[in-house]
Jmol script that loads the backbone (N, CA, C; Angstrom):
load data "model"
ATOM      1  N   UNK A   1       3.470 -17.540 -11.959  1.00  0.00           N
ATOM      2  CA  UNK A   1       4.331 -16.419 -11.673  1.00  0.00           C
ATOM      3  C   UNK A   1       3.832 -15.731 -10.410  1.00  0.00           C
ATOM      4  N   UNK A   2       4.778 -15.303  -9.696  1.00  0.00           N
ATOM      5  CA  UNK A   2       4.583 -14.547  -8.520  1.00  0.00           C
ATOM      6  C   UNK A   2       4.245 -12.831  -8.816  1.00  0.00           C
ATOM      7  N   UNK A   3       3.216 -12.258  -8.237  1.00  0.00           N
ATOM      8  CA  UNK A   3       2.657 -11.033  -8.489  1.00  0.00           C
ATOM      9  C   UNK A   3       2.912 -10.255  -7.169  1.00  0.00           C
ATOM     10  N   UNK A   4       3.250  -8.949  -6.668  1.00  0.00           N
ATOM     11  CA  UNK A   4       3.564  -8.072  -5.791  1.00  0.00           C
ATOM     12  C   UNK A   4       2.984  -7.163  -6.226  1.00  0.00           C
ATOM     13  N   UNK A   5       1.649  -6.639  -5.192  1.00  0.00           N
ATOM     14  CA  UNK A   5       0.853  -5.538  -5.152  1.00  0.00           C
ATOM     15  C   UNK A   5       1.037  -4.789  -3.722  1.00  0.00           C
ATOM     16  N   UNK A   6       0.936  -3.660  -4.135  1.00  0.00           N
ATOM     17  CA  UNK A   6       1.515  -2.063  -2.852  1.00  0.00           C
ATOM     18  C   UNK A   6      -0.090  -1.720  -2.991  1.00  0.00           C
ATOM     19  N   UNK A   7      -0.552  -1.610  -2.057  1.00  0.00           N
ATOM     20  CA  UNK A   7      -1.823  -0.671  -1.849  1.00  0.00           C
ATOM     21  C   UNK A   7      -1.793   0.536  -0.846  1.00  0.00           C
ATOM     22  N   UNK A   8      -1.976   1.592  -0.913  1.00  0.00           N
ATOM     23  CA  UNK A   8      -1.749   2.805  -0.166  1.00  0.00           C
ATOM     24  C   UNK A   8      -2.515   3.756   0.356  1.00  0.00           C
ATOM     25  N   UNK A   9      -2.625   5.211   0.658  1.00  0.00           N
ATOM     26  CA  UNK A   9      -3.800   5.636   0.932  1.00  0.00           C
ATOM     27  C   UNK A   9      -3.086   6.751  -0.478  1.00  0.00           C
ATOM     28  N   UNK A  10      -4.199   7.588  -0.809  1.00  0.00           N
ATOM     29  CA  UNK A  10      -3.732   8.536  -1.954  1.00  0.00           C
ATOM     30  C   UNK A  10      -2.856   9.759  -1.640  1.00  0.00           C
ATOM     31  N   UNK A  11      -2.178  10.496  -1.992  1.00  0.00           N
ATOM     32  CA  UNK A  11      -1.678  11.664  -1.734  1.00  0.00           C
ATOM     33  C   UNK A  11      -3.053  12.365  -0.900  1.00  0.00           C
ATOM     34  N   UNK A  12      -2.395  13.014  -0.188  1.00  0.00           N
ATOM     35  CA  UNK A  12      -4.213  13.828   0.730  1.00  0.00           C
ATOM     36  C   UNK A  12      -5.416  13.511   1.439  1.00  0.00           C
ATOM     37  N   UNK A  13      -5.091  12.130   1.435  1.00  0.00           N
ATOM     38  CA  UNK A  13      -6.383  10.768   2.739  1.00  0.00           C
ATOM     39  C   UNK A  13      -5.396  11.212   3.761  1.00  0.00           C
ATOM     40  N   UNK A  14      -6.312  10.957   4.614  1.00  0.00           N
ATOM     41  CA  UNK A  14      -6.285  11.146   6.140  1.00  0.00           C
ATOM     42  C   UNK A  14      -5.792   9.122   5.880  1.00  0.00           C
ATOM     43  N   UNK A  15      -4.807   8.981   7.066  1.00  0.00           N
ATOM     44  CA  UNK A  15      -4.185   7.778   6.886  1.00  0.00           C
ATOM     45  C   UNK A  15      -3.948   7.971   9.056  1.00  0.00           C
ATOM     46  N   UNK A  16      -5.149   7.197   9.433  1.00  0.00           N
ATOM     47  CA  UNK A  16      -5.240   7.548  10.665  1.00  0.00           C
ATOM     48  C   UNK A  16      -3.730   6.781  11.156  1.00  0.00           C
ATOM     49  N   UNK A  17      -3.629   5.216  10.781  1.00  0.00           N
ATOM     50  CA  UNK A  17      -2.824   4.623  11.299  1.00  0.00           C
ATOM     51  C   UNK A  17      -1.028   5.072  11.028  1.00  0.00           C
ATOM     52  N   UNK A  18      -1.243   5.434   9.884  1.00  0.00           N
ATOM     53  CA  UNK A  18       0.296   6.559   9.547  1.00  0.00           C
ATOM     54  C   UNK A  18       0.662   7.395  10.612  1.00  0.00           C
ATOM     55  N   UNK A  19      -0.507   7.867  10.677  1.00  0.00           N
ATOM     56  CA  UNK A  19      -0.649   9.420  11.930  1.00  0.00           C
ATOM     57  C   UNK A  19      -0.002   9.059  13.131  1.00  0.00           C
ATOM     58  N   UNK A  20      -0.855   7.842  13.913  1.00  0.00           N
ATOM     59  CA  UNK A  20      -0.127   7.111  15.015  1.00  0.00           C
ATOM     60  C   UNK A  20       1.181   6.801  15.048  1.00  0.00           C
ATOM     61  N   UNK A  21       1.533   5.817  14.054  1.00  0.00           N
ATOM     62  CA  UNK A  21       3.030   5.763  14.001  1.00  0.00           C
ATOM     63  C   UNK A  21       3.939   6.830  14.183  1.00  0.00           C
ATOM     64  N   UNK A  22       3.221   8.041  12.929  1.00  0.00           N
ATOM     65  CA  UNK A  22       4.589   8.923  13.251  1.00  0.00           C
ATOM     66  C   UNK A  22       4.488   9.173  14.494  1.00  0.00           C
ATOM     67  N   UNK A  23       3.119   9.733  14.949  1.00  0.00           N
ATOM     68  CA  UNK A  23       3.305  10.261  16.378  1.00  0.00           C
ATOM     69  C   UNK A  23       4.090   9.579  17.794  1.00  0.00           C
ATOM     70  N   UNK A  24       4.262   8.200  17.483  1.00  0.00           N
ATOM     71  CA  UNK A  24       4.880   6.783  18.207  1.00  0.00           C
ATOM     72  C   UNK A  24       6.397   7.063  18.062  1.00  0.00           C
ATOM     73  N   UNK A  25       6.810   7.546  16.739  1.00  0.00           N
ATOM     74  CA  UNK A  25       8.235   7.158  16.736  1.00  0.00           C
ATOM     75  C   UNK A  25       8.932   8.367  17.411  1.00  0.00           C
ATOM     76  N   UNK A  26       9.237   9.395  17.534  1.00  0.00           N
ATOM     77  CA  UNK A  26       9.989   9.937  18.592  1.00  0.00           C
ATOM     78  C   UNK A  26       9.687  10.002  20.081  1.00  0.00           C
ATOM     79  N   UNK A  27       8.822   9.439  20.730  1.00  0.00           N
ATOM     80  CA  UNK A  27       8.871   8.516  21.788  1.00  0.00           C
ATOM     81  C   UNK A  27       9.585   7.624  21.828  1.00  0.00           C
ATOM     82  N   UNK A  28       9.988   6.673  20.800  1.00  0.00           N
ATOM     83  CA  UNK A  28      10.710   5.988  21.004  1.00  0.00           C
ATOM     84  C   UNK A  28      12.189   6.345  20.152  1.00  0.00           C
ATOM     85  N   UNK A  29      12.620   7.375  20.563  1.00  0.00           N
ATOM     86  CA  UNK A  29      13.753   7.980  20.016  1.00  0.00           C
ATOM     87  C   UNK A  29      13.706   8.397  18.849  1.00  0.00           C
ATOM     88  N   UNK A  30      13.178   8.012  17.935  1.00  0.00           N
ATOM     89  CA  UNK A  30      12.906   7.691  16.212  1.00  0.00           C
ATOM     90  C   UNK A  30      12.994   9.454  15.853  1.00  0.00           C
ATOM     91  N   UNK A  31      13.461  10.565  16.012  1.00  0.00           N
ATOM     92  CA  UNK A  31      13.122  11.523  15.266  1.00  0.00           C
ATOM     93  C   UNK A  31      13.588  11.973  14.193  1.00  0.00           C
ATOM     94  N   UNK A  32      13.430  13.283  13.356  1.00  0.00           N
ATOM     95  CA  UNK A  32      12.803  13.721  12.300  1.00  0.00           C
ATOM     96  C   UNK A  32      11.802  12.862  10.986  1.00  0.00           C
ATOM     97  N   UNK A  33      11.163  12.276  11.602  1.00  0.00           N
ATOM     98  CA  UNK A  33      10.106  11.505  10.776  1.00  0.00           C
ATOM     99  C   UNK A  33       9.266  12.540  10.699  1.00  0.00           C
ATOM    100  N   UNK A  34       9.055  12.793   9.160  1.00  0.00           N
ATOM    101  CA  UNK A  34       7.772  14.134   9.167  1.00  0.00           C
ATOM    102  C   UNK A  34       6.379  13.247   8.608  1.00  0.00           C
ATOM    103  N   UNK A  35       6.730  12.376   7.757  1.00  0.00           N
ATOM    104  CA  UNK A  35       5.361  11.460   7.389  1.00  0.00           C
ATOM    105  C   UNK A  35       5.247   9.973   7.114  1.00  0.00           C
ATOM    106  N   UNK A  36       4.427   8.943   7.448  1.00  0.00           N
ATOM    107  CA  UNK A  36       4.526   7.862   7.912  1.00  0.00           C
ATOM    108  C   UNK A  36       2.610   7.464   6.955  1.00  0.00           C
ATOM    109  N   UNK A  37       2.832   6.595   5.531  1.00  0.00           N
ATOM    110  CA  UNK A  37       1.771   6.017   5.124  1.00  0.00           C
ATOM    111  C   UNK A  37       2.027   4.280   5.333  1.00  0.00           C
ATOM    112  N   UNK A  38       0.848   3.803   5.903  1.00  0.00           N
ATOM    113  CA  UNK A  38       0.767   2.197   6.102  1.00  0.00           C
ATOM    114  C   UNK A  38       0.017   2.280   4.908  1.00  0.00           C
ATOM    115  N   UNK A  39       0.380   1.110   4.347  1.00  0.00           N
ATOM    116  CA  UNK A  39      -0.684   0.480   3.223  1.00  0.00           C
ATOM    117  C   UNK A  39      -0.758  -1.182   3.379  1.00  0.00           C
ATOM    118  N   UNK A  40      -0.440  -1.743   2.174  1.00  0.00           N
ATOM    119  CA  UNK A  40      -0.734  -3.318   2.276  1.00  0.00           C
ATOM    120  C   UNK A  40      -0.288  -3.900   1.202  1.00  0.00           C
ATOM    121  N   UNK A  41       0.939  -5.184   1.578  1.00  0.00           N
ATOM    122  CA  UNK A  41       0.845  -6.079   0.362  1.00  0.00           C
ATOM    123  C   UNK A  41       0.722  -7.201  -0.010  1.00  0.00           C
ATOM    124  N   UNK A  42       0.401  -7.210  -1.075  1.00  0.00           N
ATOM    125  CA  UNK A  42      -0.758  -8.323  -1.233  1.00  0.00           C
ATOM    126  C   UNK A  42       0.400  -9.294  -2.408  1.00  0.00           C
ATOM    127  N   UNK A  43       0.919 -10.683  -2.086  1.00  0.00           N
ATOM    128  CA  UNK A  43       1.462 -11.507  -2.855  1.00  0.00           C
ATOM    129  C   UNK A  43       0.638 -12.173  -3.573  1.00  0.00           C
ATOM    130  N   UNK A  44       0.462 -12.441  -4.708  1.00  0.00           N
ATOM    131  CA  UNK A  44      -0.165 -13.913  -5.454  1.00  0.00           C
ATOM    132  C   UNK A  44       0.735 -14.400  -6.340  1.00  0.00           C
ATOM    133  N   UNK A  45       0.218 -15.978  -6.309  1.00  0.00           N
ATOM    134  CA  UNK A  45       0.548 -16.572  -7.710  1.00  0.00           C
ATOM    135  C   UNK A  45      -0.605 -16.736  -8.671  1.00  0.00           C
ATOM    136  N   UNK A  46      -0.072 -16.181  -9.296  1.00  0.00           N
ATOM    137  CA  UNK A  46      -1.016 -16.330 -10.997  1.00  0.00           C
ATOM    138  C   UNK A  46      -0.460 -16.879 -11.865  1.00  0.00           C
ATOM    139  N   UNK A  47      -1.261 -17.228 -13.270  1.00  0.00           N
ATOM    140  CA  UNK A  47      -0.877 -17.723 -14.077  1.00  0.00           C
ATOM    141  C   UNK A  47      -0.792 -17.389 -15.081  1.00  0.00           C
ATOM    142  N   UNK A  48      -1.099 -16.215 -15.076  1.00  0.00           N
ATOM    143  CA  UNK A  48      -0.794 -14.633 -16.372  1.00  0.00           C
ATOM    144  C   UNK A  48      -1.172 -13.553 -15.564  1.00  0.00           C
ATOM    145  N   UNK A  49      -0.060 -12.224 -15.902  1.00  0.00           N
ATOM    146  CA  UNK A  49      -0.410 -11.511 -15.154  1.00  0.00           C
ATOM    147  C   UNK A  49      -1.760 -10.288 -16.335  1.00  0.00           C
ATOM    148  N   UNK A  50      -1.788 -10.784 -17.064  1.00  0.00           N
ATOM    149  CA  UNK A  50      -3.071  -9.867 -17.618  1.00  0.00           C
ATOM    150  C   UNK A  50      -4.330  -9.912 -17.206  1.00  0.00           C
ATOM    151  N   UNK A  51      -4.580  -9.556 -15.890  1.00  0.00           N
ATOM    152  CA  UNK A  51      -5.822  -9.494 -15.111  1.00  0.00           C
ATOM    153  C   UNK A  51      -5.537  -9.286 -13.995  1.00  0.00           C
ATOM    154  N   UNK A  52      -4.354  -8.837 -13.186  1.00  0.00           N
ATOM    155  CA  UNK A  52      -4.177  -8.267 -12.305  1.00  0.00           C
ATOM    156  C   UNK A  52      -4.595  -6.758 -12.173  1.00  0.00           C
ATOM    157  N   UNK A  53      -4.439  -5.762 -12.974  1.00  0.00           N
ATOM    158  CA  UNK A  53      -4.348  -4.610 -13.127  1.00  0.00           C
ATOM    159  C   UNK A  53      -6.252  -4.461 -12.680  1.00  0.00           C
ATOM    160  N   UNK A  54      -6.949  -5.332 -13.382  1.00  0.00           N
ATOM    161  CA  UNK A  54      -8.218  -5.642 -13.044  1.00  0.00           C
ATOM    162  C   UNK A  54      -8.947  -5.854 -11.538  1.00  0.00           C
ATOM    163  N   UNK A  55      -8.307  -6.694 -11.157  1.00  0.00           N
ATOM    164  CA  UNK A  55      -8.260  -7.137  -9.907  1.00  0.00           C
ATOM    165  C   UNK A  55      -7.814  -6.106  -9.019  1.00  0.00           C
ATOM    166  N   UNK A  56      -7.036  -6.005  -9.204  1.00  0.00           N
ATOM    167  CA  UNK A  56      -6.506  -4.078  -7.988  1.00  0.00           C
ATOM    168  C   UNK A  56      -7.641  -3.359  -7.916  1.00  0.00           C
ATOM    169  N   UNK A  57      -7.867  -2.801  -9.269  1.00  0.00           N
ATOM    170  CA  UNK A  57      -9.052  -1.764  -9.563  1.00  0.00           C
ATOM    171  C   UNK A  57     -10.659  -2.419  -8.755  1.00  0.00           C
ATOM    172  N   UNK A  58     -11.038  -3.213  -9.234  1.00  0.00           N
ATOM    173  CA  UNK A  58     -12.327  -4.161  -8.643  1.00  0.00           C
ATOM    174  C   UNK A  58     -12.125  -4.782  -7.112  1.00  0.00           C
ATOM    175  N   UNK A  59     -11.310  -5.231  -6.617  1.00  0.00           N
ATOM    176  CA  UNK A  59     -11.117  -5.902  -5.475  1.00  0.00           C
ATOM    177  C   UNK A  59      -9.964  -5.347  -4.599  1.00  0.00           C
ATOM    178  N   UNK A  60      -8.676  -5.207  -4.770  1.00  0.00           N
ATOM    179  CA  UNK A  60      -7.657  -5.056  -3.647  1.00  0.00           C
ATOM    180  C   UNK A  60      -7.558  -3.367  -3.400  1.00  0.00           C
ATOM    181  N   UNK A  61      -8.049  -2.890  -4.215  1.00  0.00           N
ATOM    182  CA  UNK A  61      -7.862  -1.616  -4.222  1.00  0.00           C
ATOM    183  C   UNK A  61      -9.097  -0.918  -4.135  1.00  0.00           C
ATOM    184  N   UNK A  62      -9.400   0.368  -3.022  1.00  0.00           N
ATOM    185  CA  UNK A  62     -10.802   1.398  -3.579  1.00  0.00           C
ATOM    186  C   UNK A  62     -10.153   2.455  -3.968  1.00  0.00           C
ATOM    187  N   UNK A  63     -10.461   2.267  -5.481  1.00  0.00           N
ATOM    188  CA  UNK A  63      -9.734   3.404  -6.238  1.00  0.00           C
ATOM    189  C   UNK A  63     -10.280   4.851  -6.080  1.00  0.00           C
ATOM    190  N   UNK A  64     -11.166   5.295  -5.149  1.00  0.00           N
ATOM    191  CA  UNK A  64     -11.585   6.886  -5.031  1.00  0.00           C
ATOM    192  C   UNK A  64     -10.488   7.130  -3.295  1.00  0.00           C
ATOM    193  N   UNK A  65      -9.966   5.961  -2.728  1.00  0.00           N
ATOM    194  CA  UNK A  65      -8.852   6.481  -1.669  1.00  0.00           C
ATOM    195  C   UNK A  65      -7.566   6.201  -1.980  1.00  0.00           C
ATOM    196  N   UNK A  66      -7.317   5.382  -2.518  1.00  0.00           N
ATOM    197  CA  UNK A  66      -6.164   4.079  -2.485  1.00  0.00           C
ATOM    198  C   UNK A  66      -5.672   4.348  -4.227  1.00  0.00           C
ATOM    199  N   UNK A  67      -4.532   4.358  -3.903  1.00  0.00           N
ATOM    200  CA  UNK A  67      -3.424   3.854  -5.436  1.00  0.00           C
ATOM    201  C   UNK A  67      -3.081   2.305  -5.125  1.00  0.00           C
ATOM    202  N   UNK A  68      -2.447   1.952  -6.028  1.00  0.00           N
ATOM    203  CA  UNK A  68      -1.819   0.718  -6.358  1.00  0.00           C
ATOM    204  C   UNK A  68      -0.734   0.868  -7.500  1.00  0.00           C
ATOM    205  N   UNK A  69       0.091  -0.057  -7.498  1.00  0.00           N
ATOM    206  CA  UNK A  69       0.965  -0.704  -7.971  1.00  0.00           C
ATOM    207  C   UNK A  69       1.104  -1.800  -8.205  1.00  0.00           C
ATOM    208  N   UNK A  70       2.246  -2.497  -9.169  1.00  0.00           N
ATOM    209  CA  UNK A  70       2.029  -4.024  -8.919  1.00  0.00           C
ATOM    210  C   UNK A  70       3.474  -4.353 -10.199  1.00  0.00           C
ATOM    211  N   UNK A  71       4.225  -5.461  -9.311  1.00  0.00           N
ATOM    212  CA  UNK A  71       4.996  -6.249 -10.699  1.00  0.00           C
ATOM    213  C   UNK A  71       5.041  -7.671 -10.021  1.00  0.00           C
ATOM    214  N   UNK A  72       5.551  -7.951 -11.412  1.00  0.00           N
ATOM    215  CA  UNK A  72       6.024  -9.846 -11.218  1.00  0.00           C
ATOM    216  C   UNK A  72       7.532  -9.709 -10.847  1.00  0.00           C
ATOM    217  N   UNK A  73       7.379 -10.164  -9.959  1.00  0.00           N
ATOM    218  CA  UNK A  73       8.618 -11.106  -8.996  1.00  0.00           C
ATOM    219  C   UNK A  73       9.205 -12.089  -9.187  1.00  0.00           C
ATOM    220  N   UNK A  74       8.429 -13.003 -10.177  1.00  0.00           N
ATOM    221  CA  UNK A  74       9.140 -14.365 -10.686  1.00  0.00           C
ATOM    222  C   UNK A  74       8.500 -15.068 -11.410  1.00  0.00           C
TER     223      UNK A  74
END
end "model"
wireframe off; spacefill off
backbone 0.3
color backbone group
């Protein structure tokens, strides 16, 4: 089965590369953008998803900056 994980920065991290963007997009016409978070996603195939939730927490994710999410796709 296919797994879809969102990794983010938390409500209240400084998210330098967010910062840039917004500051990028009305230069390039783009305005009223008030906030702009980059995060990361991460596809796998697994073969049960009962150990993903694990895996976020321990590896794809640092859970004292970063949230996560995650579902099966297929």
């Amino acid at each position: 089965m296919k797994v879809r994980v969102l990794v983010r920065p938390k409500e209240g991290i400084l998210d330098p590369q967010g910062e840039a963007v917004r500051g990028a997009l009305p230069a390039l016409g783009f305005g009223g953008v008030k906030t702009v978070h980059i995060g990361r996603l991460i596809e796998m195939e697994v073969e049960s998803a009962d150990e993903v939730d694990a895996m976020c927490r321990r590896l794809l994710s640092n859970p004292t900056i970063e949230e996560y999410e995650w579902e099966v796709v297929s």
